[in-house]
N, CA, C and O atoms as a GROMACS GRO file, in nm:
protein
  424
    1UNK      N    1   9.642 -10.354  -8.441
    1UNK     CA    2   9.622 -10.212  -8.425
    1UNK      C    3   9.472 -10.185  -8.417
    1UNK      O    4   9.385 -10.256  -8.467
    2UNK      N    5   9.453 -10.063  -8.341
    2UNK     CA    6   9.309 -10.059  -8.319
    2UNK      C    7   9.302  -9.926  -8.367
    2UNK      O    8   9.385  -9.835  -8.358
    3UNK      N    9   9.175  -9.928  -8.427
    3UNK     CA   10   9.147  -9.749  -8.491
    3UNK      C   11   8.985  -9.702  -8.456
    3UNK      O   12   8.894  -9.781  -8.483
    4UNK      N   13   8.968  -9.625  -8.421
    4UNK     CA   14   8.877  -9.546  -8.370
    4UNK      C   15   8.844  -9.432  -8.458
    4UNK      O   16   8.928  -9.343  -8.465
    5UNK      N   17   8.676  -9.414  -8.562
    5UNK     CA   18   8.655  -9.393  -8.656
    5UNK      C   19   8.518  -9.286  -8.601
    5UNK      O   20   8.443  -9.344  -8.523
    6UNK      N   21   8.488  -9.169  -8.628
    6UNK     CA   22   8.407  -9.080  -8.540
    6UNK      C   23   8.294  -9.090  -8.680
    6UNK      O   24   8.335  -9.063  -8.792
    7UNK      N   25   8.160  -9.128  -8.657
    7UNK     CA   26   8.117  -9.189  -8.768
    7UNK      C   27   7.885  -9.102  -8.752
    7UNK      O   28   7.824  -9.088  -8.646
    8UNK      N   29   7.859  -9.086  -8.824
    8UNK     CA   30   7.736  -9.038  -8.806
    8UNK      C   31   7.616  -9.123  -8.763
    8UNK      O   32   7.523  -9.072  -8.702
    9UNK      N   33   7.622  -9.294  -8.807
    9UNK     CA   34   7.586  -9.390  -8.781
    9UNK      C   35   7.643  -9.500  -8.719
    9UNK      O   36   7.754  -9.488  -8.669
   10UNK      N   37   7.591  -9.594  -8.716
   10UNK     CA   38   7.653  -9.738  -8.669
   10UNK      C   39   7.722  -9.863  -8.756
   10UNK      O   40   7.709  -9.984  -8.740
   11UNK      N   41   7.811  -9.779  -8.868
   11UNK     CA   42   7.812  -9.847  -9.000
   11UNK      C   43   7.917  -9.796  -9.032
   11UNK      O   44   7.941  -9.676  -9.020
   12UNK      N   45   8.004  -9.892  -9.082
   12UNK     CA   46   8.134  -9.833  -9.183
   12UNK      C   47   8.117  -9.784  -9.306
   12UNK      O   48   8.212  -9.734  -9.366
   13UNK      N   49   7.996  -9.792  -9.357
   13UNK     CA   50   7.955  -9.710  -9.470
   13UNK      C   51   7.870  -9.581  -9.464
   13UNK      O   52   7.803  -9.533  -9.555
   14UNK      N   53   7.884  -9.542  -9.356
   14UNK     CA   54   7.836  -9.422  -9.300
   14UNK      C   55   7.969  -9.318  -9.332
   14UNK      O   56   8.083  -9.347  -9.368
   15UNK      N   57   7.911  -9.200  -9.308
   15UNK     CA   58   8.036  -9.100  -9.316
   15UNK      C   59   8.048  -9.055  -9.224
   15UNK      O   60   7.953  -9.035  -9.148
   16UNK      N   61   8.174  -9.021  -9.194
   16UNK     CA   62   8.253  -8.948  -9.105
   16UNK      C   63   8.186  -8.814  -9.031
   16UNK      O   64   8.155  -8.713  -9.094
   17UNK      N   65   8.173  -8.826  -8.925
   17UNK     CA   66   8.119  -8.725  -8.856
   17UNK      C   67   8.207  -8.582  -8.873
   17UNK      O   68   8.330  -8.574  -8.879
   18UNK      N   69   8.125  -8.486  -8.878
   18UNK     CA   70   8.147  -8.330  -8.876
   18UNK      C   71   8.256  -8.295  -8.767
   18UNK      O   72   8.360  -8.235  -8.796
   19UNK      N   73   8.222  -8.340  -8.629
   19UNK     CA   74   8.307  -8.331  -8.508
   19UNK      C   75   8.314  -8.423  -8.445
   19UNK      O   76   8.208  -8.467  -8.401
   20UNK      N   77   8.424  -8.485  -8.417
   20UNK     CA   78   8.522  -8.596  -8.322
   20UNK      C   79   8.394  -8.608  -8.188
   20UNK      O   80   8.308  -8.696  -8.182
   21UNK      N   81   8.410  -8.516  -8.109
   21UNK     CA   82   8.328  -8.515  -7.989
   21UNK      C   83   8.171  -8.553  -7.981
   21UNK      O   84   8.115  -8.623  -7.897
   22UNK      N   85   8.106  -8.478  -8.111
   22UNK     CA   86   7.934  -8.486  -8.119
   22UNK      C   87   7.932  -8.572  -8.164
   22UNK      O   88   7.814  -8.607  -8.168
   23UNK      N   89   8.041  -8.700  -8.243
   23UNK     CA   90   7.969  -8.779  -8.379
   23UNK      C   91   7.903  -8.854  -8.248
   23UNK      O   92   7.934  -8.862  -8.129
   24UNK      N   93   7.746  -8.926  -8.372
   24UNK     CA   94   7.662  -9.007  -8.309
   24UNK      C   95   7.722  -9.086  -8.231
   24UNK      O   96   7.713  -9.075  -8.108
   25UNK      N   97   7.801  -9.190  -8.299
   25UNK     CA   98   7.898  -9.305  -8.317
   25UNK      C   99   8.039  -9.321  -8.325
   25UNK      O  100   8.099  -9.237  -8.391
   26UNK      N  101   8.114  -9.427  -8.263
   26UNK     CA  102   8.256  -9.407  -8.280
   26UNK      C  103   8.262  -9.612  -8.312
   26UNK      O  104   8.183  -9.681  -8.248
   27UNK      N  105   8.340  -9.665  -8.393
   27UNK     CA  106   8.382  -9.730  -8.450
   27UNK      C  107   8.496  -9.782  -8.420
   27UNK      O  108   8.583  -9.738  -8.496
   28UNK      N  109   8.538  -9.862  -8.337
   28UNK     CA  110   8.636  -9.940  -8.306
   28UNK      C  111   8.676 -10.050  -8.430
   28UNK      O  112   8.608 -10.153  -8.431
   29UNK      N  113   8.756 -10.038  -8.508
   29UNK     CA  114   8.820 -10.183  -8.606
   29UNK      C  115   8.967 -10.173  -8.538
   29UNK      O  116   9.049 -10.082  -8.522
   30UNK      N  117   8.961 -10.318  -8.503
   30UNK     CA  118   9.095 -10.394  -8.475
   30UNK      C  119   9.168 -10.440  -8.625
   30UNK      O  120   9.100 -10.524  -8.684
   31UNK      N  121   9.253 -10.414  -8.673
   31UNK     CA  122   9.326 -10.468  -8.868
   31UNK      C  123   9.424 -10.504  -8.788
   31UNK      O  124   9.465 -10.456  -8.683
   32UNK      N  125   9.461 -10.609  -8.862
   32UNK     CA  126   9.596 -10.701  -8.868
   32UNK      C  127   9.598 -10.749  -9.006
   32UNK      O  128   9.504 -10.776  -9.081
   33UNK      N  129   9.760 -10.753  -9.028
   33UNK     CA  130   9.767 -10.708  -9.149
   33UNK      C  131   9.735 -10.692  -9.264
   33UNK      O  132   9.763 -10.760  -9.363
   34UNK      N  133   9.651 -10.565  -9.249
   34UNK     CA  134   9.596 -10.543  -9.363
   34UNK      C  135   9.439 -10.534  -9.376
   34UNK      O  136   9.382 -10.456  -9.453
   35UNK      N  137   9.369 -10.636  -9.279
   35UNK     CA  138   9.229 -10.706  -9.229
   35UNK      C  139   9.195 -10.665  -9.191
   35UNK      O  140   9.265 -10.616  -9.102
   36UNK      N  141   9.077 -10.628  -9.193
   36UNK     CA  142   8.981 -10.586  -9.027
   36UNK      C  143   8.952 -10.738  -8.945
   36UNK      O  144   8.883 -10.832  -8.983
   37UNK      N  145   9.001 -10.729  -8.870
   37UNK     CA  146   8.963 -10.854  -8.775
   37UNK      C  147   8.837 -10.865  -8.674
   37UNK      O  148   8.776 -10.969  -8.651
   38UNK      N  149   8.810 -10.733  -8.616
   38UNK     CA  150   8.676 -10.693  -8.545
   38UNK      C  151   8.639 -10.554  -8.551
   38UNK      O  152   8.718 -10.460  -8.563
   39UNK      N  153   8.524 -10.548  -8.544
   39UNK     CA  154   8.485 -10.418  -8.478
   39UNK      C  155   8.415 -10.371  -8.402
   39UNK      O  156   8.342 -10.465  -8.433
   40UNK      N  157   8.361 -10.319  -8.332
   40UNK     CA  158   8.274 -10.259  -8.199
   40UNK      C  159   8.215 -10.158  -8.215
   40UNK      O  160   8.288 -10.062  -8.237
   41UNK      N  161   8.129 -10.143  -8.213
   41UNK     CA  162   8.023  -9.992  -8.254
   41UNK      C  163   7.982  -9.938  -8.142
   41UNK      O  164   7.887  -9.989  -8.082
   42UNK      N  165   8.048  -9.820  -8.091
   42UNK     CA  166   7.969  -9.776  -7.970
   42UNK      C  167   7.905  -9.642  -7.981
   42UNK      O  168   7.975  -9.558  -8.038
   43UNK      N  169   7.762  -9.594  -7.930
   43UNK     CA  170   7.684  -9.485  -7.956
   43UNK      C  171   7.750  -9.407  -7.830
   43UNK      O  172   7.736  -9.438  -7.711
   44UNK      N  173   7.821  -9.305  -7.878
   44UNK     CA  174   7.825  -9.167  -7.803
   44UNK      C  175   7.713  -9.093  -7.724
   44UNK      O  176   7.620  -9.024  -7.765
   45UNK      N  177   7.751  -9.130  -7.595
   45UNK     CA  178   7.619  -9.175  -7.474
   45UNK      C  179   7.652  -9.009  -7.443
   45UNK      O  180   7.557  -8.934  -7.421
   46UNK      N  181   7.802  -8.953  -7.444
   46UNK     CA  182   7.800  -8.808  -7.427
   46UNK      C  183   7.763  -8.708  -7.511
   46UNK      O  184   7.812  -8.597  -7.489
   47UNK      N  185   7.686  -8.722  -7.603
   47UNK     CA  186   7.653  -8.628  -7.708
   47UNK      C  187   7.576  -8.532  -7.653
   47UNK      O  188   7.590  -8.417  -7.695
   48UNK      N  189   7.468  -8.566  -7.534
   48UNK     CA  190   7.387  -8.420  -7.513
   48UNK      C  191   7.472  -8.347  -7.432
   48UNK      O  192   7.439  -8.229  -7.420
   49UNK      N  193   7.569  -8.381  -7.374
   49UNK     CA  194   7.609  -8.268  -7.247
   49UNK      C  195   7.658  -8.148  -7.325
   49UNK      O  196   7.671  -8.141  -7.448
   50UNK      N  197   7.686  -8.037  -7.222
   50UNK     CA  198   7.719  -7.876  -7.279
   50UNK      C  199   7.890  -7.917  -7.306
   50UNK      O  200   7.948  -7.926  -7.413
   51UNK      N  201   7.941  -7.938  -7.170
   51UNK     CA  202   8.123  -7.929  -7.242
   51UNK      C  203   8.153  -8.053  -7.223
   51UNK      O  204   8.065  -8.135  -7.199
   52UNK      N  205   8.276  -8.085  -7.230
   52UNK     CA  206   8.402  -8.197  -7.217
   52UNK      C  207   8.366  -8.280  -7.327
   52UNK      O  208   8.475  -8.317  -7.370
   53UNK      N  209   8.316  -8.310  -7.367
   53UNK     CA  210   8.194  -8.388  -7.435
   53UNK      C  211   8.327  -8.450  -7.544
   53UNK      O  212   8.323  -8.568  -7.580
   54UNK      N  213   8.394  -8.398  -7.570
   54UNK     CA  214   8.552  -8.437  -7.679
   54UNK      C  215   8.646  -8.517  -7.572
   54UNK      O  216   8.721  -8.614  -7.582
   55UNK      N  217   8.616  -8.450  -7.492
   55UNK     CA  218   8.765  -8.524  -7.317
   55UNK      C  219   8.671  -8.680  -7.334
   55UNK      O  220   8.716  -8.788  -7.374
   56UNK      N  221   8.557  -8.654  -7.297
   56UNK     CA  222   8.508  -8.749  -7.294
   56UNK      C  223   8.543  -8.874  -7.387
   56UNK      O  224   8.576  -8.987  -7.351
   57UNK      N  225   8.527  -8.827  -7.507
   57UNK     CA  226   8.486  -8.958  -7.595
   57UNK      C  227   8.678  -8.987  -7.608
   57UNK      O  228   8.714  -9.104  -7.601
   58UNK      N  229   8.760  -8.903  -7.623
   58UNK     CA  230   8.841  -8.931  -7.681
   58UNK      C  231   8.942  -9.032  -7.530
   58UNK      O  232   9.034  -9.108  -7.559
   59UNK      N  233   8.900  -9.011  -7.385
   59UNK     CA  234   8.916  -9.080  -7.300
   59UNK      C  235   8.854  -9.272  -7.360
   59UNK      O  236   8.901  -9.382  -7.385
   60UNK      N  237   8.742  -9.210  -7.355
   60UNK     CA  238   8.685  -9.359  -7.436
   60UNK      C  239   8.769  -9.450  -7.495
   60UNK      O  240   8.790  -9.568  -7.467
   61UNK      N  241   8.825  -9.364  -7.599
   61UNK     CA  242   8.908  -9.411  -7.712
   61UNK      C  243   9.007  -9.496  -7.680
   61UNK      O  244   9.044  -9.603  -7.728
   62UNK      N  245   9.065  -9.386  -7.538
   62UNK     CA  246   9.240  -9.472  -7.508
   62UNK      C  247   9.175  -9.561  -7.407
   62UNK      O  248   9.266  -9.610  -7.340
   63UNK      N  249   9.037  -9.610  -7.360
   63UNK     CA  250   9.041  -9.665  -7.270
   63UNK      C  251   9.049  -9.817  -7.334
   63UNK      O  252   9.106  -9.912  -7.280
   64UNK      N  253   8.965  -9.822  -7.493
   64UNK     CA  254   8.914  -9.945  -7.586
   64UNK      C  255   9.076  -9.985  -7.640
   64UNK      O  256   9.092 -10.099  -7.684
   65UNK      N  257   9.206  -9.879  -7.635
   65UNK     CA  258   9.264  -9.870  -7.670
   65UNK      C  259   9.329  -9.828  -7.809
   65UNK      O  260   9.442  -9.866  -7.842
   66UNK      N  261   9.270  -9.768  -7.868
   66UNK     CA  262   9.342  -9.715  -7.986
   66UNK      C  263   9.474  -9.680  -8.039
   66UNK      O  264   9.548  -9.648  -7.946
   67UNK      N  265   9.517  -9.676  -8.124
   67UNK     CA  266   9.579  -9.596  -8.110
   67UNK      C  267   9.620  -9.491  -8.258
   67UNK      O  268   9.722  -9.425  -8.281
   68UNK      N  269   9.530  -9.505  -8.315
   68UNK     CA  270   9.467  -9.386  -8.408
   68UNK      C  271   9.289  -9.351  -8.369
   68UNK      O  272   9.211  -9.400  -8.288
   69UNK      N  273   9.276  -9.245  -8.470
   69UNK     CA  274   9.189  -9.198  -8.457
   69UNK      C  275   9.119  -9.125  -8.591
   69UNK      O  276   9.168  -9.014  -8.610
   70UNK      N  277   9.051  -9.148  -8.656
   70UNK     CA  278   9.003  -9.084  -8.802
   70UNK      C  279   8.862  -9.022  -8.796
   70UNK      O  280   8.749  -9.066  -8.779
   71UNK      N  281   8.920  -8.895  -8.819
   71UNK     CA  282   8.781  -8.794  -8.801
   71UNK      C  283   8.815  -8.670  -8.893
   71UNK      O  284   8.918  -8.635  -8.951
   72UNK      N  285   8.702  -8.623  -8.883
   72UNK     CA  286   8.718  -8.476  -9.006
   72UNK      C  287   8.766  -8.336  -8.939
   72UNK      O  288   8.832  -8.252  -8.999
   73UNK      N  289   8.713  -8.324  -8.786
   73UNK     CA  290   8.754  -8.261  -8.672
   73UNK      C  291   8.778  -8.235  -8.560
   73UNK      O  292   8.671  -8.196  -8.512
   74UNK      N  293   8.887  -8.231  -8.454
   74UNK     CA  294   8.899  -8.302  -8.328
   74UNK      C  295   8.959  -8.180  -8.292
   74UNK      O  296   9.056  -8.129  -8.348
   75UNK      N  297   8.884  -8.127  -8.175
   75UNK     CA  298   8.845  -8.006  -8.114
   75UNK      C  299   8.979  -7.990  -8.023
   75UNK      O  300   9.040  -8.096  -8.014
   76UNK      N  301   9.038  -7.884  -7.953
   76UNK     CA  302   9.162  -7.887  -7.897
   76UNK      C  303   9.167  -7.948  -7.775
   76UNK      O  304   9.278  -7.974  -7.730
   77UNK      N  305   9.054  -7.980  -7.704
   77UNK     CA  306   9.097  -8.061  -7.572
   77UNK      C  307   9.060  -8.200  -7.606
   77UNK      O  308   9.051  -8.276  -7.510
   78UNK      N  309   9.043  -8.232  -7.684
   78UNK     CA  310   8.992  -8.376  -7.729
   78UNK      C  311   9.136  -8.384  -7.762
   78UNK      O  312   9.221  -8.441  -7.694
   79UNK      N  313   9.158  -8.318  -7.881
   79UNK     CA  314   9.336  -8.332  -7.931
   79UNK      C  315   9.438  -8.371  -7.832
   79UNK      O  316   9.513  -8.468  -7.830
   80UNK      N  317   9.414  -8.223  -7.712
   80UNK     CA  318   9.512  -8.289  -7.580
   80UNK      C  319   9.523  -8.423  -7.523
   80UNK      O  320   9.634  -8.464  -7.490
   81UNK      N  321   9.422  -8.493  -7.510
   81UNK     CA  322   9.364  -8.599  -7.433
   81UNK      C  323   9.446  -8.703  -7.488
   81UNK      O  324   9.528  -8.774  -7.428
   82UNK      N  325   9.403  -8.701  -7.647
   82UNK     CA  326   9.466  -8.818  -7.745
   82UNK      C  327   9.622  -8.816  -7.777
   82UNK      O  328   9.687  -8.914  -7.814
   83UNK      N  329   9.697  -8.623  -7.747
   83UNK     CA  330   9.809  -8.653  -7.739
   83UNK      C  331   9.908  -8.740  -7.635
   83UNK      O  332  10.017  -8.794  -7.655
   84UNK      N  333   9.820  -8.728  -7.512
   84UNK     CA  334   9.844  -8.788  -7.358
   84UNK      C  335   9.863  -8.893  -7.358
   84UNK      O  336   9.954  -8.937  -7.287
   85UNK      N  337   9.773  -8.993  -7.451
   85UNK     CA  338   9.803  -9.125  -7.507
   85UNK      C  339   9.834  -9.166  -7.627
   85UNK      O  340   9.789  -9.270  -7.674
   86UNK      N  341   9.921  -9.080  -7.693
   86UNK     CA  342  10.041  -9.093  -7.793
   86UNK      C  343   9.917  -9.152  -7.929
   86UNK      O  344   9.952  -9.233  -8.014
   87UNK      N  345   9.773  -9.094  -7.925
   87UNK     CA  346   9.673  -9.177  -8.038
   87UNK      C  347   9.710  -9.086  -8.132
   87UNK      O  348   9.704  -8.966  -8.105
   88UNK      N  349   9.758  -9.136  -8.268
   88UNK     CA  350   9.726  -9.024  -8.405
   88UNK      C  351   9.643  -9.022  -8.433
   88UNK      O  352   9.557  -9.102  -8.396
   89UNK      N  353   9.614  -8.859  -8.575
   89UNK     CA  354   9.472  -8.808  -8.604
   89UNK      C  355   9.526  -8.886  -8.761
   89UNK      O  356   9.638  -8.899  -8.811
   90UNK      N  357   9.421  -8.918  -8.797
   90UNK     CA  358   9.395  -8.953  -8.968
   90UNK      C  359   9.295  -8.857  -9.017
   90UNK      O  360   9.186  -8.914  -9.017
   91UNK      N  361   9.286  -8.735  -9.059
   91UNK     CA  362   9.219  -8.646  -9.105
   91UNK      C  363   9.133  -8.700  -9.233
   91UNK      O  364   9.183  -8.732  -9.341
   92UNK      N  365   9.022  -8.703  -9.206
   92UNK     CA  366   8.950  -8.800  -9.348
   92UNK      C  367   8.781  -8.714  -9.339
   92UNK      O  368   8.712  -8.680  -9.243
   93UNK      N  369   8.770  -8.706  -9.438
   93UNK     CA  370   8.557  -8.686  -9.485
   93UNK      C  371   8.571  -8.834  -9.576
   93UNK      O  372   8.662  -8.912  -9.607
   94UNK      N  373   8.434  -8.824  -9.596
   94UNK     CA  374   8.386  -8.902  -9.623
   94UNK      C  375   8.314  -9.027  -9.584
   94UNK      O  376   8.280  -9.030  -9.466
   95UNK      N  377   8.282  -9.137  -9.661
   95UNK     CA  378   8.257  -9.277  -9.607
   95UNK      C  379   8.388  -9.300  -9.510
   95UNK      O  380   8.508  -9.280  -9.529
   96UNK      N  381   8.309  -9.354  -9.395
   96UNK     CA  382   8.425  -9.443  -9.304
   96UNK      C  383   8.497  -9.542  -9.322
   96UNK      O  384   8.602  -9.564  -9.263
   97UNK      N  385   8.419  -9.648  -9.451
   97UNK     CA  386   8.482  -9.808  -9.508
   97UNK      C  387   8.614  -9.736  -9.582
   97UNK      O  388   8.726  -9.780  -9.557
   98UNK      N  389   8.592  -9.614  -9.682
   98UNK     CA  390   8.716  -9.587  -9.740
   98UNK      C  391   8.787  -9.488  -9.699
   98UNK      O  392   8.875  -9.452  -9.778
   99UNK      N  393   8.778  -9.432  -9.598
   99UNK     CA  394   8.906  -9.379  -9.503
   99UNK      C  395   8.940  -9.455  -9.433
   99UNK      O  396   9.033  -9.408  -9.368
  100UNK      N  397   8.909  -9.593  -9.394
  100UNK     CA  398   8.998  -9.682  -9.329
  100UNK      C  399   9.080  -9.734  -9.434
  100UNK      O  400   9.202  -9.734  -9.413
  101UNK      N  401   9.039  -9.777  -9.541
  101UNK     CA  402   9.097  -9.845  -9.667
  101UNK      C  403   9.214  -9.727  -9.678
  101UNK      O  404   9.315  -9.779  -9.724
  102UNK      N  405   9.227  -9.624  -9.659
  102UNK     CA  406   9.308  -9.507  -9.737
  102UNK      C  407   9.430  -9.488  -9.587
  102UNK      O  408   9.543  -9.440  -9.592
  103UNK      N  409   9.377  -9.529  -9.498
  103UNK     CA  410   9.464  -9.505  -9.399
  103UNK      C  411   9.540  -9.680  -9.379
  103UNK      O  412   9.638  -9.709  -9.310
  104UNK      N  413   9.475  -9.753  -9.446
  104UNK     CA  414   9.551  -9.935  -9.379
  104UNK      C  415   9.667  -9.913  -9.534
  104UNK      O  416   9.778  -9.965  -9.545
  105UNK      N  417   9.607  -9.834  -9.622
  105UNK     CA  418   9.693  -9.858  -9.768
  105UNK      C  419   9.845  -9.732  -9.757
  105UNK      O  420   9.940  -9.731  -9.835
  106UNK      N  421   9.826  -9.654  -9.658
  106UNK     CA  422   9.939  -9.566  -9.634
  106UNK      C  423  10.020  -9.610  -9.612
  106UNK      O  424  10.122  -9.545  -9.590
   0.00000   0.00000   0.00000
C-alpha cells in the first residue's frame, strides 16, 4: 500500500501541512505489513501558482499511485480528483511519523 502524507518539510518528523494543495512536501511511504518499506519525498513544484494547485498535487498522488492520503485539509477539488481514483483521506495534525503509525495501527 502506498500513502501519500502532505508534510511542511522533507521529513517524516515534520508535521503535517495546514493544506493538502500548498504543503511544501508530499511523502510517498510504500508499508507492507505493517513496515515502511520505502519512501519518496517529493517538493510541491506547484505551490506558487494562483489555482488548481490541489488538482494538481492530488493528480500527482494517483499518478505515484496511492491510495490514501493523510492531511489536515484537502480542499474540494483536490477531494474530487482523489475521489476519481477511489484514494482515502486520513484526517491527521501533527508529526507525519505518528499519523502514519496511527493510520498502519487502525
Amino acid at each position: 500500500m502506498k500513502i501519500a502524507i502532505s508534510t511542511v518539510s522533507g521529513s517524516l518528523n515534520s508535521e503535517i501541512s495546514d493544506v493538502f494543495g500548498r504543503s511544501p512536501y508530499i511523502i510517498i511511504v510504500e508499508v507492507e505489513g505493517g513496515e515502511i518499506k520505502n519512501t519518496e519525498i517529493i517538493k510541491n513544484e506547484n505551490d506558487g501558482q494562483q489555482s488548481g494547485i490541489g488538482m494538481a498535487v492530488a493528480k500527482l498522488v494517483a499518478e505515484k499511485g496511492a491510495s490514501v492520503v493523510i492531511a489536515k485539509n484537502v480542499g474540494p477539488r483536490a477531494l474530487d480528483v482523489l475521489q476519481q481514483f477511489d484514494i482515502k483521506i486520513f484526517d491527521a495534525s501533527g508529526k507525519a511519523s505518528q499519523a502514519l503509525q496511527d493510520f498502519i495501527n487502525k
